[in-house]
N, CA, C and O atoms as a Maestro MAE file, in Angstrom:
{
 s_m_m2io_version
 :::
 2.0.0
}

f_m_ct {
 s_m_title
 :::
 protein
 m_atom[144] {
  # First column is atom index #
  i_m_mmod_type
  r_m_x_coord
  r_m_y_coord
  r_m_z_coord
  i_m_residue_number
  s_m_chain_name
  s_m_pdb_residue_name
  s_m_pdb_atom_name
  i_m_atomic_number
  :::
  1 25 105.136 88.196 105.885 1 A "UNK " " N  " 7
  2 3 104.446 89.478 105.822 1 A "UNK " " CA " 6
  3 2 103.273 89.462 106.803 1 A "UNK " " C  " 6
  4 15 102.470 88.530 106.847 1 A "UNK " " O  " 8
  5 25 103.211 90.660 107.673 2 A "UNK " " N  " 7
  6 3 101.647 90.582 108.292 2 A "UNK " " CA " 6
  7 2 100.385 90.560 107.102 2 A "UNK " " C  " 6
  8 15 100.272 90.958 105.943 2 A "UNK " " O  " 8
  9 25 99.483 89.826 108.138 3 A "UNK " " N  " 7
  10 3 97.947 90.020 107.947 3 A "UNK " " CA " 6
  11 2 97.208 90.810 108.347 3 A "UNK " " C  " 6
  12 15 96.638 90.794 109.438 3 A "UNK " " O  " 8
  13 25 97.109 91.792 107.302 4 A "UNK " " N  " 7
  14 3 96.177 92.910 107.715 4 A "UNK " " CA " 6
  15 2 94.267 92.646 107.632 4 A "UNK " " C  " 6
  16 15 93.819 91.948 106.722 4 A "UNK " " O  " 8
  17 25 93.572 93.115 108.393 5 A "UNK " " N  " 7
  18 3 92.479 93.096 108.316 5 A "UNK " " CA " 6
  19 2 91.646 94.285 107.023 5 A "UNK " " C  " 6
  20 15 92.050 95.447 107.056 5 A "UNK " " O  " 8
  21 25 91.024 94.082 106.430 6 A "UNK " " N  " 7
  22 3 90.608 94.816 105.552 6 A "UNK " " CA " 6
  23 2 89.777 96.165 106.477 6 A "UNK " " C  " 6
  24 15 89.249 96.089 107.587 6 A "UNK " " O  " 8
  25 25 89.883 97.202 105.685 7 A "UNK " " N  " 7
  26 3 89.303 98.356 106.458 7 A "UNK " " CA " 6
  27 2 88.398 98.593 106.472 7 A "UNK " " C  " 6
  28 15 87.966 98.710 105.325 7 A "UNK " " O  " 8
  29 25 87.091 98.934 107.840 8 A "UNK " " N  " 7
  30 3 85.669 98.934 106.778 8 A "UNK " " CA " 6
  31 2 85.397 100.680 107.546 8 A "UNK " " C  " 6
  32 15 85.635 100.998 108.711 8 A "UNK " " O  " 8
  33 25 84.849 101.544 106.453 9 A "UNK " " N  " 7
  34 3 85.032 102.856 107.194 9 A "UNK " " CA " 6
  35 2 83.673 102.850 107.362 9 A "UNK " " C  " 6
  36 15 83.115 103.947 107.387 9 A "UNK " " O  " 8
  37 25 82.927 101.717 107.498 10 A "UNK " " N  " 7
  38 3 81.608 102.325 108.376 10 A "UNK " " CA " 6
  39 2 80.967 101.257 110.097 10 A "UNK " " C  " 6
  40 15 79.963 100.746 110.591 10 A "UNK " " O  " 8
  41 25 82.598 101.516 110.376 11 A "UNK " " N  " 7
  42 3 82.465 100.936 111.676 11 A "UNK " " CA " 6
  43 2 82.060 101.868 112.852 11 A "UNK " " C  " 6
  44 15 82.225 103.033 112.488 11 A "UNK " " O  " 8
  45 25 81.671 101.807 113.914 12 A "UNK " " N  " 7
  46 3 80.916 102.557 114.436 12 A "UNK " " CA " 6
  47 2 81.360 102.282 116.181 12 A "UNK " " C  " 6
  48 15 80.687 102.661 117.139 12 A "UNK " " O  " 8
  49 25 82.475 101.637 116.233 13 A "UNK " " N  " 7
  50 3 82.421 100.483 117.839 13 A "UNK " " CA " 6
  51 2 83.997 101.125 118.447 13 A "UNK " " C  " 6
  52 15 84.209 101.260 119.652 13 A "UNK " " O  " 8
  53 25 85.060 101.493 117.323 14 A "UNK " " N  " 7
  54 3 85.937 102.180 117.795 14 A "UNK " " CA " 6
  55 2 85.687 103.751 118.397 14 A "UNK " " C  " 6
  56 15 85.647 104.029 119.596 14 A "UNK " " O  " 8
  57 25 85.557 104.526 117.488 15 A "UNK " " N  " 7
  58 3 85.326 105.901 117.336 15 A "UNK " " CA " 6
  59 2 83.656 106.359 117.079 15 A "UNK " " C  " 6
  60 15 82.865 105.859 116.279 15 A "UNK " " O  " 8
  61 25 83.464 107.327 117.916 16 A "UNK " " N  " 7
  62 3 82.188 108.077 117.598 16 A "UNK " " CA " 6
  63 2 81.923 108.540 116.235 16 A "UNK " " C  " 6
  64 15 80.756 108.591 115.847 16 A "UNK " " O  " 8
  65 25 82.938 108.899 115.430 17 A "UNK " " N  " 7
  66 3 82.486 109.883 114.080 17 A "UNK " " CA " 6
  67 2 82.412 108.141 112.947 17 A "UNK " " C  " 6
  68 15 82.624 106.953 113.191 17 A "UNK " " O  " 8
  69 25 82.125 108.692 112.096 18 A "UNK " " N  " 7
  70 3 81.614 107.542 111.050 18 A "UNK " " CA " 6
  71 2 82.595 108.407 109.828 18 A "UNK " " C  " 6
  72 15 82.614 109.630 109.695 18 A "UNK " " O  " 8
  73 25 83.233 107.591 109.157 19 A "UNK " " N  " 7
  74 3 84.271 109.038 108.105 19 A "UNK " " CA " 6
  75 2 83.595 108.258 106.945 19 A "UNK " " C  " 6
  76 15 83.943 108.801 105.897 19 A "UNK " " O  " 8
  77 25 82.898 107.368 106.740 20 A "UNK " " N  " 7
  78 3 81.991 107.709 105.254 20 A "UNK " " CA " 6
  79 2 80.966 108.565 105.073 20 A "UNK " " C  " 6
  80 15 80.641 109.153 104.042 20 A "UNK " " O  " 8
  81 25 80.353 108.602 106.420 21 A "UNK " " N  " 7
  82 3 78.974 110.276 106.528 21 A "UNK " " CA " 6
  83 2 80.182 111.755 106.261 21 A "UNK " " C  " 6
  84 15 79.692 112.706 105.653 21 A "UNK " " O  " 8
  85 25 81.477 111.868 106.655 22 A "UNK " " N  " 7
  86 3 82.880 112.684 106.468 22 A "UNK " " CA " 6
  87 2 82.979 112.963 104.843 22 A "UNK " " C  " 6
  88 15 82.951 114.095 104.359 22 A "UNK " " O  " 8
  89 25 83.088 111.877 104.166 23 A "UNK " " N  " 7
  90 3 83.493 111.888 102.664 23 A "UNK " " CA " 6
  91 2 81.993 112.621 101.950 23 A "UNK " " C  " 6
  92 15 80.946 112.021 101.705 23 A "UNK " " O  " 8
  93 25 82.319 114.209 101.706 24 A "UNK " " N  " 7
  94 3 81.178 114.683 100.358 24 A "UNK " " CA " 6
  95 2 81.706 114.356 99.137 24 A "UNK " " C  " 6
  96 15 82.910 114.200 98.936 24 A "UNK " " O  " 8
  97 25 80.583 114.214 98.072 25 A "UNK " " N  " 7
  98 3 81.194 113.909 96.946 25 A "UNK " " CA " 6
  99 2 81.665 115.772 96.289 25 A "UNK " " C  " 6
  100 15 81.092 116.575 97.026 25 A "UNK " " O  " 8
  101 25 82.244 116.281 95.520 26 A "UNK " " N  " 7
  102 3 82.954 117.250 95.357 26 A "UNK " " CA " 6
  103 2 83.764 117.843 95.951 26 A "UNK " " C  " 6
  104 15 83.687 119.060 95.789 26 A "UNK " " O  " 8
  105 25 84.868 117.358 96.866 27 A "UNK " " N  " 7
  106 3 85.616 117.647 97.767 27 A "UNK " " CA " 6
  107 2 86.668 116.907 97.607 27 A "UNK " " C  " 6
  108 15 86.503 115.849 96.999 27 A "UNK " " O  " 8
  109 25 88.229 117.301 98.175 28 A "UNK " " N  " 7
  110 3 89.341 116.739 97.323 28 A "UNK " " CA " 6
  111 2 89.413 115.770 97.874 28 A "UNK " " C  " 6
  112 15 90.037 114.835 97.375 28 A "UNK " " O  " 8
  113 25 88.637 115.632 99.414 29 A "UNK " " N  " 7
  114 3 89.173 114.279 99.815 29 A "UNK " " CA " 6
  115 2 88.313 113.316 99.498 29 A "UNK " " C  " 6
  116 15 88.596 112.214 99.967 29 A "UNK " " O  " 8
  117 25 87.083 113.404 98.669 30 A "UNK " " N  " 7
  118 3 86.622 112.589 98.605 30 A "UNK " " CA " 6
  119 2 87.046 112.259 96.713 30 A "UNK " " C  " 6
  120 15 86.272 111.676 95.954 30 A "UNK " " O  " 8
  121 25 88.188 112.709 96.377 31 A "UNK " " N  " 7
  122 3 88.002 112.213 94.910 31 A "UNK " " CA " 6
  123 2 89.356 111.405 95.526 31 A "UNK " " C  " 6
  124 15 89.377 110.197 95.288 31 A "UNK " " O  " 8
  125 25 90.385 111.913 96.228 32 A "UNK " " N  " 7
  126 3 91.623 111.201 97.217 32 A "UNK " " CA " 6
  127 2 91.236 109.352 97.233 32 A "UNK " " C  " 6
  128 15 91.826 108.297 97.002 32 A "UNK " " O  " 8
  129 25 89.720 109.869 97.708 33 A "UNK " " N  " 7
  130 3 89.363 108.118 98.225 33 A "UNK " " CA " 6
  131 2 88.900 107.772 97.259 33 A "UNK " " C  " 6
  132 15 88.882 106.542 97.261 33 A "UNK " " O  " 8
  133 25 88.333 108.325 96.039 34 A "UNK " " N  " 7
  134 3 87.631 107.640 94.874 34 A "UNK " " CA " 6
  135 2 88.834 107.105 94.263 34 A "UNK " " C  " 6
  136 15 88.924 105.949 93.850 34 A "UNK " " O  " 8
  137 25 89.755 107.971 94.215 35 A "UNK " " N  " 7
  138 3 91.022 107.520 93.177 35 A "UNK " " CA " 6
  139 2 91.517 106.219 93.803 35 A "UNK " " C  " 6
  140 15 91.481 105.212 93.095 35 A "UNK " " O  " 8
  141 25 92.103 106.104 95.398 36 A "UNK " " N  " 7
  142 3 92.899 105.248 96.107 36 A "UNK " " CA " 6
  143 2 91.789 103.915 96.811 36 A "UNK " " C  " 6
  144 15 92.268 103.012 97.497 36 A "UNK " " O  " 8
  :::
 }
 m_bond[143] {
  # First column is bond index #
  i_m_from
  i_m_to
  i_m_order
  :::
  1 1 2 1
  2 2 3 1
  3 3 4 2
  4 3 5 1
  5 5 6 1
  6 6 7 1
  7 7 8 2
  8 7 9 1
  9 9 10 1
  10 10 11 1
  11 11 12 2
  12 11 13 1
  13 13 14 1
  14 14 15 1
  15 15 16 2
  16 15 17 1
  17 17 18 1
  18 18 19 1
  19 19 20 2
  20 19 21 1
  21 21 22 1
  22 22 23 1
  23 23 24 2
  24 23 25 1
  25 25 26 1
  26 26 27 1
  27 27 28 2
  28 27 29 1
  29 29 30 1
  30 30 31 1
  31 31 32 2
  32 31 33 1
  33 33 34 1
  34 34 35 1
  35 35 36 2
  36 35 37 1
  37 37 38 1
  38 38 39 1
  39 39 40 2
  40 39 41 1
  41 41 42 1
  42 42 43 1
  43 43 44 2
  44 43 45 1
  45 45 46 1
  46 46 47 1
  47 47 48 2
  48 47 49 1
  49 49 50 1
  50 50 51 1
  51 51 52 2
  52 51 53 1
  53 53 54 1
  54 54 55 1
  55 55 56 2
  56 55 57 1
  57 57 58 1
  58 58 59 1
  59 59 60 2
  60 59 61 1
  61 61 62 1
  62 62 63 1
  63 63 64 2
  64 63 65 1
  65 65 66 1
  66 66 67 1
  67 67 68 2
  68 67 69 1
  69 69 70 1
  70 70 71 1
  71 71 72 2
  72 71 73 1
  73 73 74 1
  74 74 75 1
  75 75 76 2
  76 75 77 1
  77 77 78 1
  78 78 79 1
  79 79 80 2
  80 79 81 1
  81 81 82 1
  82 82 83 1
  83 83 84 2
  84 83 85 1
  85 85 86 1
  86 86 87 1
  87 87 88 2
  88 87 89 1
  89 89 90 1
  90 90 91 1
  91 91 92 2
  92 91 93 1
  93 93 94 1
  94 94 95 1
  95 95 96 2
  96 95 97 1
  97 97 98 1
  98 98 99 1
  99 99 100 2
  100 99 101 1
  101 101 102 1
  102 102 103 1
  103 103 104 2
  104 103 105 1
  105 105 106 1
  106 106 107 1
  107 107 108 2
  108 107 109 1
  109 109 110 1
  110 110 111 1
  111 111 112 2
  112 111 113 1
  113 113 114 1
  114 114 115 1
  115 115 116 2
  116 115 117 1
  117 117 118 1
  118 118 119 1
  119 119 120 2
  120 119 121 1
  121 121 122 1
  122 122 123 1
  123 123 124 2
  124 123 125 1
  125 125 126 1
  126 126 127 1
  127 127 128 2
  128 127 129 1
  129 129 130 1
  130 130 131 1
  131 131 132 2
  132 131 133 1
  133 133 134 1
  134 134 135 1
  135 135 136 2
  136 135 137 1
  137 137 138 1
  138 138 139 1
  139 139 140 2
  140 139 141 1
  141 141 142 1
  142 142 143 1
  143 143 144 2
  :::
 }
}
């Protein structure tokens, strides 16, 4: 099986946007990520 690297969503070195400043709390995608 591959080895995946764990995900960290407050990396900053790939992409300009930051998607944990993205996630509001009352919003579906942020209950999406609370649940998963």
């Amino acid at each position: 099986m591959p080895k995946f690297k764990p995900y960290n969503y407050d990396q900053h070195s790939m992409v300009v946007i930051n998607y944990q400043d993205q996630l509001q709390p009352g919003t579906f995608e942020y209950a999406v990520h609370y649940l998963i």
